[in-house]
C-alpha positions as CSV (number, residue, x, y, z in Angstrom):
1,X,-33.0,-25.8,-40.4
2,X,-32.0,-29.5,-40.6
3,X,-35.7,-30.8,-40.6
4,X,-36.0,-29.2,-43.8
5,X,-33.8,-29.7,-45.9
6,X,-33.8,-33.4,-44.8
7,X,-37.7,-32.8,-46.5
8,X,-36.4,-31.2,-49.7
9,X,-34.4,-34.1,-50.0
10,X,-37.2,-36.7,-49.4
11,X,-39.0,-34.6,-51.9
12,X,-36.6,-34.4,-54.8
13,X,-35.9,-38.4,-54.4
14,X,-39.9,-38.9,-55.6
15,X,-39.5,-36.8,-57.8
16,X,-36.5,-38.9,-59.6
17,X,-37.9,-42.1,-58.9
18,X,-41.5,-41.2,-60.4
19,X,-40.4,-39.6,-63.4
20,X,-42.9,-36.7,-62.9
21,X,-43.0,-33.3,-62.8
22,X,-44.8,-31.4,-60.1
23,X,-47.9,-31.1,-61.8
24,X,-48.3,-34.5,-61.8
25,X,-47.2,-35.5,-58.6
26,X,-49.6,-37.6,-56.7
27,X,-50.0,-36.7,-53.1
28,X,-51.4,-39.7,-52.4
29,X,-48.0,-41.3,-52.4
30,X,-47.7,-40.0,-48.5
31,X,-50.7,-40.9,-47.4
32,X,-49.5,-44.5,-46.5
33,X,-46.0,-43.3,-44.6
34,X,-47.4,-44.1,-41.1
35,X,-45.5,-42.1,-37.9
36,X,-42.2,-42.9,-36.5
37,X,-42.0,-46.6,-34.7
38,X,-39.8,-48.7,-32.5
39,X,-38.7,-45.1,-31.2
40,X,-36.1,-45.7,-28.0
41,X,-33.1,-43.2,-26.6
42,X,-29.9,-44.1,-24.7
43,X,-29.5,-42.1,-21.5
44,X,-25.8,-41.6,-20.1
45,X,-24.7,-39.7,-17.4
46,X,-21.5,-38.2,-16.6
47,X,-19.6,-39.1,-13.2
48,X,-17.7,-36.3,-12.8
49,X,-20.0,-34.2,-10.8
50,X,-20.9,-31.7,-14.1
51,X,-24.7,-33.3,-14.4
52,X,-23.9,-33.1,-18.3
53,X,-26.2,-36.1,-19.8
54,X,-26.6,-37.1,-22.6
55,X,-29.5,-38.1,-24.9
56,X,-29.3,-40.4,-27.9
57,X,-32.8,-41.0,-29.6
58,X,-33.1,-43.9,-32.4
59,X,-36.1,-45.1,-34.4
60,X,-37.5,-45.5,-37.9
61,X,-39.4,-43.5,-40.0
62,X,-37.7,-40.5,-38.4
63,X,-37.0,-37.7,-40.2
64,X,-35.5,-35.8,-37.0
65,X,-36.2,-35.5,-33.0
66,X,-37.2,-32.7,-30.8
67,X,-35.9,-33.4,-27.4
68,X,-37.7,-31.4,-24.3
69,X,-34.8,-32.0,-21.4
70,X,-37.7,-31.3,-19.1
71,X,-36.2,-28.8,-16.7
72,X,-37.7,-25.6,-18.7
73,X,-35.0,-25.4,-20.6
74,X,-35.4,-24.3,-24.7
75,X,-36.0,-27.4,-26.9
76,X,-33.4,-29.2,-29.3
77,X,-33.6,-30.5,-33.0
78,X,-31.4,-33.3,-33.8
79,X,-31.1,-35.5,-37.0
80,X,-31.1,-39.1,-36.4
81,X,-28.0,-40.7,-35.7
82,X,-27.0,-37.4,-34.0
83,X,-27.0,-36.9,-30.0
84,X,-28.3,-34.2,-27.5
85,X,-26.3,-33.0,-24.8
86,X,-27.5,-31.1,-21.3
87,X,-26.1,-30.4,-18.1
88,X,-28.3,-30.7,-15.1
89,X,-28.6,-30.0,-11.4
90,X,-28.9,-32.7,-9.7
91,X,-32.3,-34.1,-9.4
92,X,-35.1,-36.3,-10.7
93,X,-35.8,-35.6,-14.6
94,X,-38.3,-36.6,-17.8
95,X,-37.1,-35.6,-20.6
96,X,-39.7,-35.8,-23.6
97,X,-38.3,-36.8,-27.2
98,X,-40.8,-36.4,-30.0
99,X,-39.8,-37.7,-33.7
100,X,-40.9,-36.7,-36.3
101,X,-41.8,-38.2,-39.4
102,X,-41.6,-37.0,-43.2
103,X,-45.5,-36.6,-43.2
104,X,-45.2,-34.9,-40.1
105,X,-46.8,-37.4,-37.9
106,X,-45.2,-37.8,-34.7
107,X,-44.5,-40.3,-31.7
108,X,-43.9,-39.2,-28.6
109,X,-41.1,-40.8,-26.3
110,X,-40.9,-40.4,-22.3
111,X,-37.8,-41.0,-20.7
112,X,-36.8,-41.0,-17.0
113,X,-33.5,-40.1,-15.5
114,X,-32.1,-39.8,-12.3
115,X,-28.9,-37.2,-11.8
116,X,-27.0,-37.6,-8.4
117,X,-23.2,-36.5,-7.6
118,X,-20.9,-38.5,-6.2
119,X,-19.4,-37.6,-2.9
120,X,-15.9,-36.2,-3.1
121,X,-13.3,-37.9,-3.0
122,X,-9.4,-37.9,-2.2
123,X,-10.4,-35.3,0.8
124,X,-7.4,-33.3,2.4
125,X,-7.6,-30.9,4.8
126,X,-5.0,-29.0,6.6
127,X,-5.4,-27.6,10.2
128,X,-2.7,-25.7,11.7
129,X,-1.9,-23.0,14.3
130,X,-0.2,-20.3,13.4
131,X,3.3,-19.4,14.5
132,X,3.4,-17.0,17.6
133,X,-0.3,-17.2,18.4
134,X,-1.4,-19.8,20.1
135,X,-5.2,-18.9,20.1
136,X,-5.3,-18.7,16.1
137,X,-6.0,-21.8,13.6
138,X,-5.3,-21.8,9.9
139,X,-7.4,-24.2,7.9
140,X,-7.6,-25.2,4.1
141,X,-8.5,-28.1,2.0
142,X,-8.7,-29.8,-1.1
143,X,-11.0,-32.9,-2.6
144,X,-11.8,-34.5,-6.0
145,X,-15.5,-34.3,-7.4
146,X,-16.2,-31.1,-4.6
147,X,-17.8,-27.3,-5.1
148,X,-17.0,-25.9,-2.4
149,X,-16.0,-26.6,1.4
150,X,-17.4,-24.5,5.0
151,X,-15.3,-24.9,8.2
152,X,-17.2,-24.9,11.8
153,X,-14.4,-24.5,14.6
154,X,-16.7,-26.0,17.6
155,X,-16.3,-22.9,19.9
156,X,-19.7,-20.4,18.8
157,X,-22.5,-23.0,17.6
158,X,-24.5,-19.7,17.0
159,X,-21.4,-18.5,14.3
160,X,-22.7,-19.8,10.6
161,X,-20.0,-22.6,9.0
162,X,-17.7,-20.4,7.0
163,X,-17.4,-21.2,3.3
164,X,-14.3,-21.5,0.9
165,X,-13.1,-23.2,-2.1
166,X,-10.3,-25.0,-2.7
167,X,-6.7,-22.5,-2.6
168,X,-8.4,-20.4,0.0
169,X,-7.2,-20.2,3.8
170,X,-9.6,-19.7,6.5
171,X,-7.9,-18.3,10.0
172,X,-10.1,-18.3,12.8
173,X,-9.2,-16.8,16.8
174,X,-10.3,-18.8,19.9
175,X,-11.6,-17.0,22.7
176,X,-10.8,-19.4,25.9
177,X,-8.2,-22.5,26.3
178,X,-10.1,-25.9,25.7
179,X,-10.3,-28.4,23.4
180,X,-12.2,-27.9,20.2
181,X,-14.0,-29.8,17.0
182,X,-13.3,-28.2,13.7
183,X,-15.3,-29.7,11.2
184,X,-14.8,-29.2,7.6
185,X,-17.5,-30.4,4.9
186,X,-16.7,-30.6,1.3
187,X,-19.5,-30.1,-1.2
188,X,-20.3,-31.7,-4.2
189,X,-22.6,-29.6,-6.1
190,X,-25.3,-31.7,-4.7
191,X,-26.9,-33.5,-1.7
192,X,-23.4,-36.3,-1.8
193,X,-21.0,-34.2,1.4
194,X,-17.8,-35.7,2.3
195,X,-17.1,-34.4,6.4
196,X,-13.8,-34.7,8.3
197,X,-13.4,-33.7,12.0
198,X,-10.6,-33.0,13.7
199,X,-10.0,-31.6,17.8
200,X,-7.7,-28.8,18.2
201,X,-6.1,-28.1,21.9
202,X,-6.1,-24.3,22.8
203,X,-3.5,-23.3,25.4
204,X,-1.6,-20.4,26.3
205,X,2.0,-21.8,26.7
206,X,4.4,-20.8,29.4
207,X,7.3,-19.5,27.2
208,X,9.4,-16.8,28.1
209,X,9.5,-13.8,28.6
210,X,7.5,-14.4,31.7
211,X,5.4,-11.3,32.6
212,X,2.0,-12.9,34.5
213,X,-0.3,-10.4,32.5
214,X,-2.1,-13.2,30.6
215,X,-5.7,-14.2,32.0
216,X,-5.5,-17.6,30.2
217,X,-2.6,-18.7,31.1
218,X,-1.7,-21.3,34.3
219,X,1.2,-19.8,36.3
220,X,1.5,-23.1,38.5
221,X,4.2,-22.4,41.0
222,X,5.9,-25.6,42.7
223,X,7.2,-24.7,45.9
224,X,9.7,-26.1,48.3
225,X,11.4,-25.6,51.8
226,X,8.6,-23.3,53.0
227,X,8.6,-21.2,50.3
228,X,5.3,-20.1,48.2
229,X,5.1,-18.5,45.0
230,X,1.9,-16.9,43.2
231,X,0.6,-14.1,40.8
232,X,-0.8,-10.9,42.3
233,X,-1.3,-7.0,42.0
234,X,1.7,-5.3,41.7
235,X,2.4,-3.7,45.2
236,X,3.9,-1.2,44.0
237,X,3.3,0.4,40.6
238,X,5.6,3.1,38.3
239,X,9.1,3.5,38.1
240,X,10.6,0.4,35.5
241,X,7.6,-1.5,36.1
242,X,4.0,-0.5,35.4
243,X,2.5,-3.9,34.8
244,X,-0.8,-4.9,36.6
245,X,0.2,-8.2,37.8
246,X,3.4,-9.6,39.2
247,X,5.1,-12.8,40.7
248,X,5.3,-12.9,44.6
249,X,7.7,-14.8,46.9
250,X,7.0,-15.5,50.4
251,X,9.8,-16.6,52.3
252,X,7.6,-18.0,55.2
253,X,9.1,-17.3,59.4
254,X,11.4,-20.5,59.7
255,X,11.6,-21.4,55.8
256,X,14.9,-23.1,54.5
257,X,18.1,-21.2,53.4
258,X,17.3,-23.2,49.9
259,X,13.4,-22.3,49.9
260,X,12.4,-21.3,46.3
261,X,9.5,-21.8,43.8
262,X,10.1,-22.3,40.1
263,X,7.7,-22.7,37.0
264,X,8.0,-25.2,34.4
265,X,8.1,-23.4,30.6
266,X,6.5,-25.2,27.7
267,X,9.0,-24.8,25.5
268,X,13.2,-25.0,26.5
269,X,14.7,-22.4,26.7
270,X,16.3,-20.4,23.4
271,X,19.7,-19.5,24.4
272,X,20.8,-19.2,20.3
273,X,20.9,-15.7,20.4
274,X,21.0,-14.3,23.9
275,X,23.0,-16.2,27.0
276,X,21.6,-13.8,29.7
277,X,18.3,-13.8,31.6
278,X,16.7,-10.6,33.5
279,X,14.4,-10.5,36.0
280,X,12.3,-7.2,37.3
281,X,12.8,-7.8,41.2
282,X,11.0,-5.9,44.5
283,X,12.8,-6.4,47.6
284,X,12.0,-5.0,50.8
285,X,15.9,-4.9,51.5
286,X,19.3,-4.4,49.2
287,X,22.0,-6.7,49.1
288,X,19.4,-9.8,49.1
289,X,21.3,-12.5,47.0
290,X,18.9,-13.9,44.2
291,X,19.9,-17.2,43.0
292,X,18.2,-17.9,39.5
293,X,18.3,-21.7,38.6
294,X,17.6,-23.6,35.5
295,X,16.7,-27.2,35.1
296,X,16.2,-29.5,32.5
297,X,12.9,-30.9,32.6
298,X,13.6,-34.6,32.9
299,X,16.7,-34.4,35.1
300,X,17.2,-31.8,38.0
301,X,20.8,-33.1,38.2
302,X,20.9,-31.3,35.0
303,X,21.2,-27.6,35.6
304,X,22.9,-24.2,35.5
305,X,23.2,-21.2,38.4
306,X,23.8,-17.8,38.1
307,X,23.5,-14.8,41.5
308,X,22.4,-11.1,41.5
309,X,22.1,-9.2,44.4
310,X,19.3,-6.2,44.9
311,X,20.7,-3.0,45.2
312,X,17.9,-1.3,46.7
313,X,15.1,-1.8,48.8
314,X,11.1,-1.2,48.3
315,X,11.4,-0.6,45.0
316,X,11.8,-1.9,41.2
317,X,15.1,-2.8,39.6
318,X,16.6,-5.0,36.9
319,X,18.7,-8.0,37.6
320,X,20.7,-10.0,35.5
321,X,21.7,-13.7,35.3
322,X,24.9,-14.7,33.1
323,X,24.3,-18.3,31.6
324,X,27.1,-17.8,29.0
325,X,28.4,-21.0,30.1
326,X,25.5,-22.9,28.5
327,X,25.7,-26.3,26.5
328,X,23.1,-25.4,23.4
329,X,22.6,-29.2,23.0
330,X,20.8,-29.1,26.6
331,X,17.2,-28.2,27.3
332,X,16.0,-26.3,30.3
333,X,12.6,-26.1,30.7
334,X,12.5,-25.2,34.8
335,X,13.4,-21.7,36.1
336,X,13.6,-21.9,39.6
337,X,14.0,-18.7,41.9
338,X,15.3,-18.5,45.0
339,X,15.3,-14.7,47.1
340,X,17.5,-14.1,50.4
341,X,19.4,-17.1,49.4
342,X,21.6,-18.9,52.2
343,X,19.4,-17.5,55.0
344,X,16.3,-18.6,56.9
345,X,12.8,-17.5,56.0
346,X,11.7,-14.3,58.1
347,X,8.3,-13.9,56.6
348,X,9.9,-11.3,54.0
349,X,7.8,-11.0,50.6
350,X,10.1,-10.5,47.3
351,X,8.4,-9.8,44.1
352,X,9.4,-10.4,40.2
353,X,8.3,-9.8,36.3
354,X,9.3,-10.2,33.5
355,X,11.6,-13.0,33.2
356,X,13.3,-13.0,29.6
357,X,16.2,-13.5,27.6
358,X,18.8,-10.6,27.4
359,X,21.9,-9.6,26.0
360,X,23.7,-8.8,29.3
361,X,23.5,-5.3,28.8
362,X,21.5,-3.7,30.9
363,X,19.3,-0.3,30.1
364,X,20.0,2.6,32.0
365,X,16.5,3.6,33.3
366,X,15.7,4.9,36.5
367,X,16.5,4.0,39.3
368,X,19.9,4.8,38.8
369,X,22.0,3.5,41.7
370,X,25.0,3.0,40.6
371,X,25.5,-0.5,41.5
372,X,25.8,-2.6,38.5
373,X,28.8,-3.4,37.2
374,X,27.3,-4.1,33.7
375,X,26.3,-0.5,33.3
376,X,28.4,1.9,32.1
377,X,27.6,5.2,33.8
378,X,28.9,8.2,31.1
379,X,28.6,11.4,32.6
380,X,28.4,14.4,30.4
381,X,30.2,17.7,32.9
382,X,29.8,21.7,31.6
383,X,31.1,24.7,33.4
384,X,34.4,23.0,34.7
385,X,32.3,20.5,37.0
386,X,32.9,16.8,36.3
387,X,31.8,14.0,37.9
388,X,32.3,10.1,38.3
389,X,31.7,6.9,39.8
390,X,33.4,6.2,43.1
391,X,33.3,3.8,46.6
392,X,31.1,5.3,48.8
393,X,33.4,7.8,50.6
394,X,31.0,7.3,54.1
395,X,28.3,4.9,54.3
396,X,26.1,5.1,56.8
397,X,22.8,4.1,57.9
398,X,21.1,6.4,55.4
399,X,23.3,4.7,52.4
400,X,24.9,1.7,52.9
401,X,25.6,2.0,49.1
402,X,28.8,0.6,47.9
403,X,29.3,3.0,44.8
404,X,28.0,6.2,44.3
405,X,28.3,9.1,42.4
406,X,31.1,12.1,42.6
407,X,30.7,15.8,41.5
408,X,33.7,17.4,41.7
409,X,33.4,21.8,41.6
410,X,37.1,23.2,41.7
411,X,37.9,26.7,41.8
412,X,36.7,29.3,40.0
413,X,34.3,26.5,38.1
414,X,31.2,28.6,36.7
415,X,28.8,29.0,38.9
416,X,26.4,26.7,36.3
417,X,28.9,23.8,36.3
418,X,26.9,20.8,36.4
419,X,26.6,16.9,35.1
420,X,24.2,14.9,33.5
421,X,23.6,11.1,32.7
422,X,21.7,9.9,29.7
423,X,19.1,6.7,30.5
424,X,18.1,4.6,27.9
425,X,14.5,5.2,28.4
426,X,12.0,8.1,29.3
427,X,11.1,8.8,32.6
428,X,7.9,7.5,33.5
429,X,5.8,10.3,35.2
430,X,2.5,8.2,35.0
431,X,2.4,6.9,38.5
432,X,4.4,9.8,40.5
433,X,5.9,12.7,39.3
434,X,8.5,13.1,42.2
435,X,12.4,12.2,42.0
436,X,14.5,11.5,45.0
437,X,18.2,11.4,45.6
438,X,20.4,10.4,48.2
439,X,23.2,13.7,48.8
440,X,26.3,13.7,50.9
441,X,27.7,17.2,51.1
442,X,30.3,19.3,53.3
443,X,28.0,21.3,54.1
444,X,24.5,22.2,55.0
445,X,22.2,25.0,53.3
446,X,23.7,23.8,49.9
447,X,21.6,24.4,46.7
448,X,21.3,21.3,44.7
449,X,19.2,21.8,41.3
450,X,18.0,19.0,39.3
451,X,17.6,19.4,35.5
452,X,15.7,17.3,33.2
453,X,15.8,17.4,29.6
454,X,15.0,15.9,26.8
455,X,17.9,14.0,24.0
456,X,18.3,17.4,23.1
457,X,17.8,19.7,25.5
458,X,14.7,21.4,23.3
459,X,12.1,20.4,26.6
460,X,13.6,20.9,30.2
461,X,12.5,21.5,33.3
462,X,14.1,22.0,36.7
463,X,14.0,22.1,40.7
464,X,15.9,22.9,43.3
465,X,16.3,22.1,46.9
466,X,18.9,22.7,49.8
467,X,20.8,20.4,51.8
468,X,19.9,20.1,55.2
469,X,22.8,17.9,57.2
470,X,26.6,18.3,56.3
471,X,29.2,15.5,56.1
472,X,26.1,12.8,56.1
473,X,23.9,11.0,53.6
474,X,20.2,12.6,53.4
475,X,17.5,11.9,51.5
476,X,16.4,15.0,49.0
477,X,13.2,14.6,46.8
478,X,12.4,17.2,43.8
479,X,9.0,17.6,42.9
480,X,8.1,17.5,39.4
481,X,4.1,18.0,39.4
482,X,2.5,19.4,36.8
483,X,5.2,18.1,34.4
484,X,4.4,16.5,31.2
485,X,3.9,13.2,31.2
486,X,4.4,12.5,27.2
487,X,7.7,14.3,26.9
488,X,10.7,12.4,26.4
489,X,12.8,13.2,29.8
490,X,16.5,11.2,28.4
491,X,18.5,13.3,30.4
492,X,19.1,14.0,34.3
493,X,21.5,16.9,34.8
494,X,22.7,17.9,38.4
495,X,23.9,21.1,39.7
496,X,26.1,21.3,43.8
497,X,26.4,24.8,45.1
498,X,24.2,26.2,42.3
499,X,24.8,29.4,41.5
500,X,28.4,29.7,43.2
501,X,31.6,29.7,41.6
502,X,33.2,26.5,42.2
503,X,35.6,26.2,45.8
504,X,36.9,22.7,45.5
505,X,34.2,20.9,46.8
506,X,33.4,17.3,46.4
507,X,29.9,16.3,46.4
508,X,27.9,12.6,46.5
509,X,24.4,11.6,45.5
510,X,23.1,8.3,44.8
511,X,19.5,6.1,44.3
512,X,18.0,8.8,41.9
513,X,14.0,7.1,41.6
514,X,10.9,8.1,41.4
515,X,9.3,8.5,45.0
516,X,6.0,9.4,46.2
């Protein structure tokens, strides 16, 4: 160890000095050295939040120093000159230097410190929502002189502080809209805390698509000329539209040709990819005219128009709005509807959902009604049947249609000869598992069968029913019960004079839905 050959060394010096040998050395030469005096230290601690201090003893008579750093740590020898070092919590602290001399007498030094961290410092922190979710906040941070940092987000003041150190990213999910303190608290490896607060506003914003299933969000309607728009139960579930909760229009007894309601979105509109809006709409007649108006928020002289009309009544379809014409440069934050425009209020209620962006190409999905001119309806004909769209050959009070479809069976076609469409999307069997058809055929007692299938053809199932009127629309409904309500129906196949060779009939149907 140091302390002794520091001795040998004390020892051998006599030794020279005297002249003797160590028989004759007199040990009364040490009895005079007295113990250590004038014995001080230097205490220095560091301000970087490490608690390293350190410890420089200084004396005479010292032939080295045993330093207690008084927090039950082990004990250090140091020679003089020489300096102890020691990192500490942070605290109150006597530490106990004891030198000792080359007799081995000793003096005791006690020295008090203080250790305390600074607060940190340069404190950055970074709140953000994230992209797409407007409940959910993303917070980090990052501070000089710090441990560690927790977040609180104000909401759950039972919910512990969250902690995290610096690089790390703490997301967190509101429950409810409001305005919250998130409070983040940097650390600095003692009692010293830096805090920083900020309020975050959590709202649901009105953005499209538009579908009024959100329990957060405000749907307020501004109405005008006597008409009134609000959110309720959908009157009339299945078909296209199984959502719970729908728009409603009341077109009030006496209410203006220009009535209408409109809602104001949060955000304009996007029209970079898509220059077409559709609309789910209920009417309780067809050929309604639907106006669809957008504003810009600032300046309703500012705005773009586009019509639909319903093409059948009681029951969902699909409307769409051609804004292809739009200036990109201009926002429109306002969609404004407007149902049986150009004629007075009769106390009529209109529905609609789902307001959003489209291509302009509409899905074919029941019901099928032959009406839109965006649709392209490709049959598919077998057994020498083949079939078309075509103006309604005799409208009448049962369908007032103005296109329908055509099945044409010429002679000798096989008595299977049939036609089918493909929709776009499964038939939904969840609310009602019944399908009706408008028919026009020459003649009464007629077999129709109705065929549906899957993309290809490896699930089918089929019913059949007979016309009951001849040269005049009826209404025929096939009852599916019992069918499967998770396969994939793509395909409706259609079958005149089932059965029966072919004798150059023509055939209509039209409005294929799901009924109850």
């Amino acid at each position: 160890m140091k302390k002794i050959s520091f001795l040998a060394y004390i020892f051998a010096a006599i030794l020279v000095v005297t002249g003797c040998d160590e028989d004759s050395f007199d040990a009364g030469f040490l009895q005079d050295v007295e113990a250590p005096s004038n014995l001080s230290a230097l205490v220095t601690v560091t301000q970087d939040n490490t608690g390293m201090v350190t410890l420089k003893p200084d004396g005479e008579g010292v032939t080295y120093y045993t330093v207690d750093y008084g927090d039950s740590s082990e004990t250090t020898d140091i020679n003089p000159g020489e300096m102890a070092h020691h990192a500490y919590t942070e605290g109150n602290y006597s530490a106990t230097i004891t030198a000792v001399g080359v007799t081995g007498l000793t003096t005791v030094l006690n020295k008090e410190f203080d250790v305390t961290f600074r607060a940190p410092e340069d404190f950055m922190v970074s709140i953000n929502g994230v992209t797409g979710d407007p409940f959910s906040f993303n917070v980090s941070a990052t501070a000089s002189y710090e441990t560690y940092f927790d977040v609180t987000f104000g909401e759950d003041a039972t919910l512990d502080a969250v902690a995290f150190n610096e690089g790390e990213t703490i997301s967190y999910t509101y429950e409810n809209t409001g305005v919250y303190t998130v409070t983040v608290t940097a650390y600095s490896g003692g009692a010293a805390t830096t805090v920083y607060t900020q309020d975050v506003e959590v709202y649901d914003p009105l953005l499209l698509p538009i579908t009024f299933e959100s329990p957060t969000l405000n749907y307020e309607f501004v109405d005008f000329g006597n008409a009134f728009g609000s959110v309720v139960a959908n009157p009339s579930v299945g078909g296209n539209n199984t959502s719970a909760t729908v728009g409603q229009f009341n077109k009030t007894a006496g209410a203006e040709t220009w009535a209408g309601t409109y809602l104001e979105l949060d955000e304009a509109i996007d029209f970079s990819t898509n220059t077409f809006l559709s609309v789910k709409t209920y009417s309780p007649v067809a050929g309604a005219t639907v106006l669809l108006k957008l504003e810009n928020a600032l300046d309703g002289n500012v705005f773009l128009e586009s019509t639909s009309t319903t093409t059948v009544a009681n029951q969902w379809e699909t409307l769409y709005f051609d804004f292809s014409g739009v200036d990109p440069s201009i926002e429109y934050h306002k969609v404004v509807i407007f149902f049986d425009f150009g004629n007075w209020g009769d106390g009529s209620l209109y529905y609609f959902d789902q307001i959003e962006l489209s291509s302009g190409t509409p899905s074919l999905e029941l019901p099928v009604t032959f009406e839109n001119s965006l649709i392209t309806y490709g049959f598919t004909n077998f057994g020498n049947a083949s079939s078309q769209v075509v103006a309604n050959p005799a409208p009448d009070a049962d369908n007032s249609s103005a296109m329908v479809g055509e099945f044409y069976k010429p002679n000798f076609a096989e008595t299977w000869a049939g036609s089918f469409i493909e929709l776009d999307t499964p038939i939904d069997f969840s609310a009602t598992q019944q399908i009706s058809m408008k028919s026009w055929s020459p003649t009464a007692g007629t077999t129709v069968l109705m065929k549906l299938e899957n993309s290809d053809a490896s699930i089918t199932t089929e019913i059949s029913t007979t016309t009951t009127v001849a040269n005049g629309w009826e209404t025929l409904t096939f009852d599916f019960s019992g069918v499967s309500t998770t396969a994939q129906f793509m395909r409706v196949v259609v079958f005149y004079n089932f059965n029966v060779s072919g004798t150059e009939g023509y055939y209509y149907f039209d409005d294929i839905e799901l009924t109850n």
